[in-house]
Short mmCIF file of the C-alpha atoms (twelve columns), coordinates in Angstrom:
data_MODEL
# 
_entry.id   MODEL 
# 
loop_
_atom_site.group_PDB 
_atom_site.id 
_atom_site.type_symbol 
_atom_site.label_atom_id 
_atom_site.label_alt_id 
_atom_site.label_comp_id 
_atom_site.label_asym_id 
_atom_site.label_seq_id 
_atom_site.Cartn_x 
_atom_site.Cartn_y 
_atom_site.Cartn_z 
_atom_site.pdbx_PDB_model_num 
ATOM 1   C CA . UNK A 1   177.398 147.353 217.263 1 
ATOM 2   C CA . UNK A 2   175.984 150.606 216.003 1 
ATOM 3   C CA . UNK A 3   176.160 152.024 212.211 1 
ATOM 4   C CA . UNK A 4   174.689 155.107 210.501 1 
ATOM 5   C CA . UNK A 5   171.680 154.665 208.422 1 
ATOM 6   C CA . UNK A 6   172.903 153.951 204.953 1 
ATOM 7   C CA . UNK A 7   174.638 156.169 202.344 1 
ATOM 8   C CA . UNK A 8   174.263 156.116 198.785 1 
ATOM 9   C CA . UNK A 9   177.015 159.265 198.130 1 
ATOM 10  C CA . UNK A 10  180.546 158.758 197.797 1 
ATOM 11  C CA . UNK A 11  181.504 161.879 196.661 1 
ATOM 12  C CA . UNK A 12  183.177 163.332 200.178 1 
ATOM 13  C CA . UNK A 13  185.633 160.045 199.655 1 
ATOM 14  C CA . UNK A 14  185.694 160.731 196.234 1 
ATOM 15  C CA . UNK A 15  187.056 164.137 197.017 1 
ATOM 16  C CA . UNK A 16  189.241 163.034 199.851 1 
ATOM 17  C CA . UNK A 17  190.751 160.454 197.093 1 
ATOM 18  C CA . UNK A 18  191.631 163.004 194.828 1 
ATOM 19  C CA . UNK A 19  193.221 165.405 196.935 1 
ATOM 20  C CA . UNK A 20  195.287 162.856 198.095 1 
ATOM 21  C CA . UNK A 21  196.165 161.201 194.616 1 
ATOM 22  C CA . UNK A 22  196.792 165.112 194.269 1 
ATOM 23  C CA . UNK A 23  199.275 165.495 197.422 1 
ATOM 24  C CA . UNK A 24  201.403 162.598 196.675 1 
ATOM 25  C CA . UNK A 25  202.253 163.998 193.007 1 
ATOM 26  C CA . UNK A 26  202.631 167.435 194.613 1 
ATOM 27  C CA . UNK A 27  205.618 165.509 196.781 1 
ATOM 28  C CA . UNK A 28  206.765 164.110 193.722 1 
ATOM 29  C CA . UNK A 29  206.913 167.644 191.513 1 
ATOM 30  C CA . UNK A 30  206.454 170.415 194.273 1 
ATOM 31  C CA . UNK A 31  207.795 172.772 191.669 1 
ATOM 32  C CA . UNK A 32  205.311 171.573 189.074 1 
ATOM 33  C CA . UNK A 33  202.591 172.763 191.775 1 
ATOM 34  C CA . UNK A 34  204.029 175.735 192.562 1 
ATOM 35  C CA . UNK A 35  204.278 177.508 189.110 1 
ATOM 36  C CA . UNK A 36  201.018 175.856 187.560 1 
ATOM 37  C CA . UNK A 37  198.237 174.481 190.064 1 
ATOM 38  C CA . UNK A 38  198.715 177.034 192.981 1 
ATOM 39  C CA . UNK A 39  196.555 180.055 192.728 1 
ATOM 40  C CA . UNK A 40  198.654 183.450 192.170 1 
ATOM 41  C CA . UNK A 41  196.634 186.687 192.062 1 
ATOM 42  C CA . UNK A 42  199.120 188.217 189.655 1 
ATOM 43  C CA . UNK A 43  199.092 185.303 187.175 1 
ATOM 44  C CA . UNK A 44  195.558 184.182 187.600 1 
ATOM 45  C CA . UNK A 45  194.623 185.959 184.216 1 
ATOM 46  C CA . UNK A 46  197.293 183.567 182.479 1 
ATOM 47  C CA . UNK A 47  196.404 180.269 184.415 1 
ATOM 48  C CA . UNK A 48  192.925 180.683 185.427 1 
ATOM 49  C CA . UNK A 49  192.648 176.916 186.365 1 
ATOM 50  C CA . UNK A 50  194.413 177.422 188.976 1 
ATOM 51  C CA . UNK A 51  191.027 178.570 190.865 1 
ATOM 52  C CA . UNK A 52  190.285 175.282 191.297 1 
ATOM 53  C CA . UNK A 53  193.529 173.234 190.553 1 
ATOM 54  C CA . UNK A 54  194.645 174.886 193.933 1 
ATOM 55  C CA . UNK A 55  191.381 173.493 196.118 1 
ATOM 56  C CA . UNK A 56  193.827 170.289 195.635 1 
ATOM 57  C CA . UNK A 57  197.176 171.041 196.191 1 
ATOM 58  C CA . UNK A 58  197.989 171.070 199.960 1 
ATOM 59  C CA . UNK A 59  201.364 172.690 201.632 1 
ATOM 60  C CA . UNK A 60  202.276 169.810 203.976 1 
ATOM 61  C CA . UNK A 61  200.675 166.370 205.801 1 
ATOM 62  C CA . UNK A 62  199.406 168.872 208.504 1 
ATOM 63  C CA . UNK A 63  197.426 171.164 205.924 1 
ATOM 64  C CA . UNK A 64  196.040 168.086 204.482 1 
ATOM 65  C CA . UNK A 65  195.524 165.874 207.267 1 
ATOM 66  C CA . UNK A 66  192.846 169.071 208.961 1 
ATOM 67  C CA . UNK A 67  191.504 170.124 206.090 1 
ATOM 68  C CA . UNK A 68  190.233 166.469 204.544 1 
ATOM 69  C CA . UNK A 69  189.656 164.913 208.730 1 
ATOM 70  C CA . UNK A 70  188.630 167.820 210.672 1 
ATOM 71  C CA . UNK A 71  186.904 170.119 207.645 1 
ATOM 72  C CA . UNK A 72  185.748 167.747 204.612 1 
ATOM 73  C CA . UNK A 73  185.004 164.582 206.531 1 
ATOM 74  C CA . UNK A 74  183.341 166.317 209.773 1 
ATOM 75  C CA . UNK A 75  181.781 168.802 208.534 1 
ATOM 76  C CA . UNK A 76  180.921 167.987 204.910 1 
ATOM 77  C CA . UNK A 77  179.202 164.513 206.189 1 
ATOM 78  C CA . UNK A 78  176.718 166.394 207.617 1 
ATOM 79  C CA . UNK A 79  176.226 169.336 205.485 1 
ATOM 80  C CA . UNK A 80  175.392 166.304 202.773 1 
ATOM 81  C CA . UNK A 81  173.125 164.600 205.121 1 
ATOM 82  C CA . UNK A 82  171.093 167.519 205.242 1 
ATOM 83  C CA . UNK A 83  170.975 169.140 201.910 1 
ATOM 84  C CA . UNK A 84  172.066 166.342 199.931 1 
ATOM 85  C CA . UNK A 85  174.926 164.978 197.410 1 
ATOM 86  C CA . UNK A 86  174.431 167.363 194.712 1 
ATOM 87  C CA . UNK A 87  174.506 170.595 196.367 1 
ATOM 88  C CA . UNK A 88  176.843 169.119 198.678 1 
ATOM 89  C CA . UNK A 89  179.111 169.515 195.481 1 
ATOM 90  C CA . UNK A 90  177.782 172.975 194.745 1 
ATOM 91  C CA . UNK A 91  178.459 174.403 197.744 1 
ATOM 92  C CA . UNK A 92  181.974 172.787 197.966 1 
ATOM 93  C CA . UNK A 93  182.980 173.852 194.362 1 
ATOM 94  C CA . UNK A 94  181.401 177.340 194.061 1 
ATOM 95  C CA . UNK A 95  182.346 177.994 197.763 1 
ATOM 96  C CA . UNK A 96  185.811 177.062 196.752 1 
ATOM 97  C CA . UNK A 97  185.790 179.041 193.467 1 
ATOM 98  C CA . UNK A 98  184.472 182.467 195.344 1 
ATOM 99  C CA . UNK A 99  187.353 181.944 197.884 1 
ATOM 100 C CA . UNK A 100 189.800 182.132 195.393 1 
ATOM 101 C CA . UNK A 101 187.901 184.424 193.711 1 
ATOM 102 C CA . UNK A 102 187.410 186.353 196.505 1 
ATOM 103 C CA . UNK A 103 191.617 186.042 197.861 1 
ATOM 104 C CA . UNK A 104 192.652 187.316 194.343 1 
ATOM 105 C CA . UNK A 105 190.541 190.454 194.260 1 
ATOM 106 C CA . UNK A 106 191.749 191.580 197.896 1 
ATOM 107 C CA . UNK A 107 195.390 190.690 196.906 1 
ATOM 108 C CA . UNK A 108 194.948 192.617 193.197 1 
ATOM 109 C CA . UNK A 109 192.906 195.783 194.467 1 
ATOM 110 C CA . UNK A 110 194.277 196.317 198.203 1 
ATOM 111 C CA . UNK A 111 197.791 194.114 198.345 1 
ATOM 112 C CA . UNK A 112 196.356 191.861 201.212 1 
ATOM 113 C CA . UNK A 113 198.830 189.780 200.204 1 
ATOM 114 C CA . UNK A 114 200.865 190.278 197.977 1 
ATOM 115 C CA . UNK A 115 199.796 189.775 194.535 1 
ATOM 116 C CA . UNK A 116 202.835 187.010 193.775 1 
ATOM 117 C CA . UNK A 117 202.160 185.393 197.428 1 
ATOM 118 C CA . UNK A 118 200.546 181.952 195.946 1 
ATOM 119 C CA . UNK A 119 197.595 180.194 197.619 1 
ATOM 120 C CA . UNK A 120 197.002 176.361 197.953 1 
ATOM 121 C CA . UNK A 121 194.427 173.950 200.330 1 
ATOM 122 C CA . UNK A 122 190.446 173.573 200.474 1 
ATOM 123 C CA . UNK A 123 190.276 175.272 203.389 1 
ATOM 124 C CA . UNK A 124 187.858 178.222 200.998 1 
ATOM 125 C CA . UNK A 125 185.611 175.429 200.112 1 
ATOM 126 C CA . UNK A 126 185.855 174.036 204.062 1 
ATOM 127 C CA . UNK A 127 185.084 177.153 204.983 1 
ATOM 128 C CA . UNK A 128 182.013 178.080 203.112 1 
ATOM 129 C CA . UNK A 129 180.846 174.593 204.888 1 
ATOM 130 C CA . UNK A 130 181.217 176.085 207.828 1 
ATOM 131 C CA . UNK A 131 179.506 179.020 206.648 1 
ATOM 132 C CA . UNK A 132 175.934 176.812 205.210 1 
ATOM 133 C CA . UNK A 133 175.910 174.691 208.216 1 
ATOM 134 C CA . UNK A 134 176.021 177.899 210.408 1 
ATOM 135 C CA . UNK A 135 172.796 178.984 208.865 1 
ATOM 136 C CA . UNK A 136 171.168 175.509 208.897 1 
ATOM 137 C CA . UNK A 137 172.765 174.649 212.507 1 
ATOM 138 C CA . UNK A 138 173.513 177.577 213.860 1 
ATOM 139 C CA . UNK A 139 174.117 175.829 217.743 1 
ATOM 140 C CA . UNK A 140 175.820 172.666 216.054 1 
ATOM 141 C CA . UNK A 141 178.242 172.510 219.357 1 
ATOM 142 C CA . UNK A 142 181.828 171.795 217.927 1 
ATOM 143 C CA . UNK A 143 185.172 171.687 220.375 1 
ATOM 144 C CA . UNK A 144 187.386 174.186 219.585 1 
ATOM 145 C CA . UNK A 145 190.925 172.981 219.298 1 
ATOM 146 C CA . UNK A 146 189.177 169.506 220.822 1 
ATOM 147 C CA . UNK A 147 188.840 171.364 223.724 1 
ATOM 148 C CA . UNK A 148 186.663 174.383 223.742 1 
ATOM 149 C CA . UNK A 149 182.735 173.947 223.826 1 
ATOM 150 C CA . UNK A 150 180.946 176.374 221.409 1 
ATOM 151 C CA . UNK A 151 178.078 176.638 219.118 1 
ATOM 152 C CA . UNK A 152 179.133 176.555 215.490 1 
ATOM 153 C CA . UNK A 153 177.620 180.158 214.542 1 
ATOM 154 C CA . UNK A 154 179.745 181.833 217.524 1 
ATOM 155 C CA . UNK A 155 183.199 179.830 216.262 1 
ATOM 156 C CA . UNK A 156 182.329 181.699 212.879 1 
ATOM 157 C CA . UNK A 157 181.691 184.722 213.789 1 
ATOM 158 C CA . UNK A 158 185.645 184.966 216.450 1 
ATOM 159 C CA . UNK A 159 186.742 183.581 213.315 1 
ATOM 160 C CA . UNK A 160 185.801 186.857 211.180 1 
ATOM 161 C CA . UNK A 161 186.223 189.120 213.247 1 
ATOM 162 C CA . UNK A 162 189.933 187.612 213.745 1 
ATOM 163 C CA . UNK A 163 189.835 187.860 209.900 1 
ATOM 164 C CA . UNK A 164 189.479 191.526 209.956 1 
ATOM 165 C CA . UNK A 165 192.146 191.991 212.268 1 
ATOM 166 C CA . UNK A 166 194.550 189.806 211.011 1 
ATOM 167 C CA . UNK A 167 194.557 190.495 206.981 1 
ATOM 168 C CA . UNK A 168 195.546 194.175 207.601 1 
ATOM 169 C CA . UNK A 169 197.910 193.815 210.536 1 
ATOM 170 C CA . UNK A 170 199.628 190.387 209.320 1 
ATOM 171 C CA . UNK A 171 198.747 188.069 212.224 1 
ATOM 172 C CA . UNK A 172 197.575 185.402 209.764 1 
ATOM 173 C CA . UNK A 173 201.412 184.544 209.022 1 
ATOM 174 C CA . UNK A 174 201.023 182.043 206.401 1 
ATOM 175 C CA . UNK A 175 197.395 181.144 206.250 1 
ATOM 176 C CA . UNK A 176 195.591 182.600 203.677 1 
ATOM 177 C CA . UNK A 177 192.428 184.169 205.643 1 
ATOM 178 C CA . UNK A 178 191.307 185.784 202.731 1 
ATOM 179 C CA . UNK A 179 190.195 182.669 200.802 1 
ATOM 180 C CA . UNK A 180 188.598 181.824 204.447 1 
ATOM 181 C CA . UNK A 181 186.518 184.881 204.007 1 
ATOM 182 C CA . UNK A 182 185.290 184.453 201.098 1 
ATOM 183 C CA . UNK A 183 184.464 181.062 201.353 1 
ATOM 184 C CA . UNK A 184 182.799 181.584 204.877 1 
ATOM 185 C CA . UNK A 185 180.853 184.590 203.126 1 
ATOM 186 C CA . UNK A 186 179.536 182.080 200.553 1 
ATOM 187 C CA . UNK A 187 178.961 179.327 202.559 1 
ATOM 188 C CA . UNK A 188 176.587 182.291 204.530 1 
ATOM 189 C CA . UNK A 189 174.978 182.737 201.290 1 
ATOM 190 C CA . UNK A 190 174.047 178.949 200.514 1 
ATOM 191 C CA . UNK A 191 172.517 178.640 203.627 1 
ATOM 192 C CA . UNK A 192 170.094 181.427 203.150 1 
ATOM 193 C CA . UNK A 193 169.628 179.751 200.236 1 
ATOM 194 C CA . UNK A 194 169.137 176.209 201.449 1 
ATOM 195 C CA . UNK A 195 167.043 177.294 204.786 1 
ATOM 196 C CA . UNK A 196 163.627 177.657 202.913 1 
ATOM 197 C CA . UNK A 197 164.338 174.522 200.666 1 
ATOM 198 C CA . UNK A 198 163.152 170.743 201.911 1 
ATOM 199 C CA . UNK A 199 166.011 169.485 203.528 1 
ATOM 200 C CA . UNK A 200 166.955 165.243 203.804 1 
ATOM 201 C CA . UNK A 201 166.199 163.683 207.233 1 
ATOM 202 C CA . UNK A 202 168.881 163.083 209.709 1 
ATOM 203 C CA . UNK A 203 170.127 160.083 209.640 1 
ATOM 204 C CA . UNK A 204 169.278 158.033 212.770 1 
ATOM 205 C CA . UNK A 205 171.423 155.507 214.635 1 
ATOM 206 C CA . UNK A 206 170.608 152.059 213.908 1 
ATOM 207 C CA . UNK A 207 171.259 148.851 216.821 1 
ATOM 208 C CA . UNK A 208 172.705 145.924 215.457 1 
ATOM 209 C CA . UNK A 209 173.924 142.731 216.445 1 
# 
């Protein structure tokens, strides 16, 4: 059989742990998450934890399910792998933080959306993932609804430019894109950042038997 070479971090597990722990007492009091851990532009002066309570509350199984699978796990395992456990964390926490920061300012200043529309998920600290690794790996080839063939630093750059359409005429429905924005904009900034710093090996596959 075939394994990865060994790793010493736990803290994408860690952080899939938690935001389950977190979903199943979200099920239990959804109204307890709605008025105190989700992020609400017009209240965020009055419960600024929310920045970062909300990177842990998640709408449904679906929401959940894609952001901790598809973003955290897929993504974040290699981000780590290349820059390492600790500013693994950085990027996922301040990338998260900016998103919010970044969906409350837009919502406050401009109404894009409305300031008592409230905002849950990790998708702002998925995002600025995204946004390192398409510094770092620019032609990382990822499948596009498991489908689509593209390099990672095109899928990135269809995804803001649908941004800038969809914020002002609506098209993003329930998603909030804004929080995608400004996590994908800081994600851009940590991998400037990271590109002229030594970065880990790859790991390389092992044979076993």
């Amino acid at each position: 059989m075939y394994e990865y070479g060994a790793r010493k971090s736990r803290a994408i597990e860690y952080l899939i742990l938690a935001n389950g722990v977190m979903f199943i007492l979200t099920l239990a009091a959804p109204r307890l998450a709605g008025q105190y851990l989700a992020l609400t532009p017009a209240y965020v002066l009055s419960q600024p934890w929310t920045i970062i309570t909300s990177m842990f509350v998640h709408a449904d199984f679906w929401h959940i399910f894609f952001n901790m699978f598809f973003g955290l796990y897929m993504f974040g395992m290699y981000l780590e792998n290349i820059i390492g456990e600790r500013e693994f964390l950085k990027v996922y926490f301040a990338g998260g933080i900016a998103a919010g920061i970044f969906y409350v300012l837009l919502s406050l200043l401009f109404g894009l959306p409305n300031p008592l529309t409230s905002a849950v998920g990790a998708s702002g600290a998925i995002y600025a993932i995204i946004g390192t690794l398409m510094v770092l790996r620019p032609n990382m080839p990822i499948y596009f609804y498991l489908v689509i063939k593209m390099p990672l630093w095109l899928f990135g750059s269809l995804y803001f430019l649908y941004s800038l359409l969809a914020v002002p005429t609506g098209l993003s429905g329930n998603i909030a894109v804004t929080a995608h924005v400004g996590g994908l904009i800081a994600g851009l900034i940590f991998g400037q950042i990271y590109r002229n710093m030594p970065q880990k090996p790859q790991y390389t596959y092992v044979q076993y038997y």
